[in-house]
MDAnalysis code that builds the backbone (N, CA, C; Angstrom):
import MDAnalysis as mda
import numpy as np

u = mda.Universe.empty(189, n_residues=63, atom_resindex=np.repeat(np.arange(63), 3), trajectory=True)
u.add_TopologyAttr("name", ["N", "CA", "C"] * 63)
u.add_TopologyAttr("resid", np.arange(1, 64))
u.add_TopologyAttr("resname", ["UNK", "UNK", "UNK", "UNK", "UNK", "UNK", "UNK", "UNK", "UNK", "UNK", "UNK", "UNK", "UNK", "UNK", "UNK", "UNK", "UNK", "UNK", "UNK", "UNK", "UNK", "UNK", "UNK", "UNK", "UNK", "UNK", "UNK", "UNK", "UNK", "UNK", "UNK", "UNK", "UNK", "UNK", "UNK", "UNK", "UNK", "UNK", "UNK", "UNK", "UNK", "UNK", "UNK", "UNK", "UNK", "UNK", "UNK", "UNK", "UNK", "UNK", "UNK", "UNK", "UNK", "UNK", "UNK", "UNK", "UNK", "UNK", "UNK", "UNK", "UNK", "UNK", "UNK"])
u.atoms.positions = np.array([
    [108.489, 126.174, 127.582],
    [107.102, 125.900, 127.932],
    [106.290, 127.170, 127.717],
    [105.028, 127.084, 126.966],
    [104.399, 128.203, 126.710],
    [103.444, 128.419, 128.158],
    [102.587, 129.508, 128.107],
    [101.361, 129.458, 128.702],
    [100.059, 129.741, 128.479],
    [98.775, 129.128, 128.800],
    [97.692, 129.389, 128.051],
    [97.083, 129.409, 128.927],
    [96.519, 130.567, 128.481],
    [95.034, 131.407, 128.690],
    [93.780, 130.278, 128.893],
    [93.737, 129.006, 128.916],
    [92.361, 128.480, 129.114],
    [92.521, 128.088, 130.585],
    [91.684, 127.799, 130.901],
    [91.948, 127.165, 132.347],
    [91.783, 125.447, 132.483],
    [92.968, 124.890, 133.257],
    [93.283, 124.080, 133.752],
    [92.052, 123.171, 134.355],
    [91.833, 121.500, 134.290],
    [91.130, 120.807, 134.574],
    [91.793, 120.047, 136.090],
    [91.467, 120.310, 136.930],
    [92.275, 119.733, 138.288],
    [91.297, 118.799, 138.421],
    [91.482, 117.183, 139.021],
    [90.904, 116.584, 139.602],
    [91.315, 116.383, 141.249],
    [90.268, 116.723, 141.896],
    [90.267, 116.809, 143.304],
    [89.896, 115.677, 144.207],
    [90.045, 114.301, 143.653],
    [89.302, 113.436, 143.949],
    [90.339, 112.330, 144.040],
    [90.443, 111.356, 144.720],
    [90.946, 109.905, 144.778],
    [90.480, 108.997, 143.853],
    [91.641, 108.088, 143.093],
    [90.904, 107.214, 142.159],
    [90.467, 105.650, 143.501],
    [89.521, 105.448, 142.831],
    [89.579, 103.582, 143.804],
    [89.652, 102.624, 143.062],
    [90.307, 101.857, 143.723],
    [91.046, 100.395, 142.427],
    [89.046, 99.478, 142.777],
    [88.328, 99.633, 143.546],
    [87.474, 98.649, 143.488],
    [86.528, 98.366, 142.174],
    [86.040, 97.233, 142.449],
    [85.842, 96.586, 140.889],
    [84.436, 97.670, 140.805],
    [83.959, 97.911, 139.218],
    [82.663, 98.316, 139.143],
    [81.277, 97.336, 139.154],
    [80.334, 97.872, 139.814],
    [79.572, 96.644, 138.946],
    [78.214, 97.426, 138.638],
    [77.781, 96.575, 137.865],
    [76.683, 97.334, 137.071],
    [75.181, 97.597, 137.495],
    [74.719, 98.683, 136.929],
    [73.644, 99.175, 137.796],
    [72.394, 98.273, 137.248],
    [70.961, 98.467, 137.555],
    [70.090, 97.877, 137.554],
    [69.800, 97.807, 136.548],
    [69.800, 98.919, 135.568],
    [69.298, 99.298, 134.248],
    [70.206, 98.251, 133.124],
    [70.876, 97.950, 133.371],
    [72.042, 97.050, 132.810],
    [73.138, 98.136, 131.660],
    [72.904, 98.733, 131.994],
    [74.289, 100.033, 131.162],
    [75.332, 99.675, 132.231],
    [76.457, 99.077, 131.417],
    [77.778, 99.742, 131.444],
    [78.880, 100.877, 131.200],
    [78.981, 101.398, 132.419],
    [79.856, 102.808, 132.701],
    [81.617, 102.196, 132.640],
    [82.239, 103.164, 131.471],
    [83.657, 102.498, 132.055],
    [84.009, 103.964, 132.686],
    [85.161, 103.238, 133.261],
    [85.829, 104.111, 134.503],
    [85.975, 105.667, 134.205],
    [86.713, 105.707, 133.090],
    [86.276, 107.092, 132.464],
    [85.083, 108.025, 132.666],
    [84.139, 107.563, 132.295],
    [82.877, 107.874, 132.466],
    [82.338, 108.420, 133.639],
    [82.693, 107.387, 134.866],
    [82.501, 107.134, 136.147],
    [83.370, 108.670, 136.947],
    [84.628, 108.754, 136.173],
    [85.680, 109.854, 136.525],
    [84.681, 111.087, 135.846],
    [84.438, 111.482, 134.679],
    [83.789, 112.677, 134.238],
    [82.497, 112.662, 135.400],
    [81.620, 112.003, 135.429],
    [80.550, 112.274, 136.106],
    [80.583, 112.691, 137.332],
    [81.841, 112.120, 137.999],
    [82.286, 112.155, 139.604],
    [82.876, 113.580, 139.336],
    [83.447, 114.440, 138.272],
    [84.172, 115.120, 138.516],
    [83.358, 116.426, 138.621],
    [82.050, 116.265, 137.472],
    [81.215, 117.371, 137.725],
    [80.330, 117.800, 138.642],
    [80.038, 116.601, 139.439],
    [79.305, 116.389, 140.291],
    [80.156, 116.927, 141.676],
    [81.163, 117.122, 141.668],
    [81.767, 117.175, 142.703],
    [82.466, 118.767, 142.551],
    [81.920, 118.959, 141.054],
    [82.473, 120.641, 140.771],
    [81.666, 121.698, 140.385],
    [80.307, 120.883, 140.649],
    [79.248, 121.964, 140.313],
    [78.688, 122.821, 141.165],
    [78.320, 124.029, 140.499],
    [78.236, 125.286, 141.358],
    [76.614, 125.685, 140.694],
    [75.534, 125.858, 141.701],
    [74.257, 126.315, 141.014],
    [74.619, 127.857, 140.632],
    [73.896, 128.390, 139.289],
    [73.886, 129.457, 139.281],
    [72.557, 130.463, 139.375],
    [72.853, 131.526, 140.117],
    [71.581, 132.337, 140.470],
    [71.424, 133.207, 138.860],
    [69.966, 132.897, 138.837],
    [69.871, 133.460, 137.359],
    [69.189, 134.896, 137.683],
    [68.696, 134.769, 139.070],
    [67.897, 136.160, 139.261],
    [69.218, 137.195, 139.490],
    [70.179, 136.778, 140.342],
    [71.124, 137.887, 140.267],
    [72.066, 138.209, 138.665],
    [71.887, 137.273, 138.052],
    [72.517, 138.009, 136.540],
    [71.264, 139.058, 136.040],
    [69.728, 138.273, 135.934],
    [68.806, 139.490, 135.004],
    [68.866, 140.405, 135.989],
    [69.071, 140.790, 137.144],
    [69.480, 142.496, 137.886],
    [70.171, 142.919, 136.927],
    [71.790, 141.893, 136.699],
    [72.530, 142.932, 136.082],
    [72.600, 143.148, 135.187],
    [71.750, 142.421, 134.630],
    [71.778, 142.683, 132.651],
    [70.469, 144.048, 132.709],
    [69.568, 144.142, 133.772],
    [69.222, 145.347, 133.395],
    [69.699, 146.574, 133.855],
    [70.745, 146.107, 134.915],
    [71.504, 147.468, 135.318],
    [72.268, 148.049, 133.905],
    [72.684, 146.805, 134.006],
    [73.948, 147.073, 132.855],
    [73.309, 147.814, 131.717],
    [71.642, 147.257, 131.362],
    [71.402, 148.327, 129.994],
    [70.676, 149.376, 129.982],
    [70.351, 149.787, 131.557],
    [70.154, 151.169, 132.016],
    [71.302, 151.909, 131.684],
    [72.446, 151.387, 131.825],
    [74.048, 152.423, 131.905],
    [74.001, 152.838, 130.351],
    [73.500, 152.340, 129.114],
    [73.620, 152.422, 127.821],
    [72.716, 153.191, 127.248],
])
């Protein structure tokens, strides 16, 4: 077994056997779908953009 350097996709979530049913708009989501969306949603992290431009100008003060 090798090992790689990317990182691993964990799902942290329970699947549910209940049936889907469709939203108002009339689009059909298959379960898949339903799994990606649930997964980001449940793995997203806001990012502060003011604390990176600090460090991008610290960082090009140092240069």
């Amino acid at each position: 077994m090798t090992s790689s350097s990317a990182p691993r996709m964990v799902n942290s979530y329970k699947r549910t056997s209940s049936p889907r049913s469709p939203t108002n708009s009339g689009e059909l989501f298959t379960p898949a779908h339903e799994e990606n969306v649930r997964f980001i949603h449940d793995t997203f992290t806001p990012v502060d953009l003011s604390d990176l431009k600090k460090r991008n100008t610290q960082d090009s003060k140092k240069s």
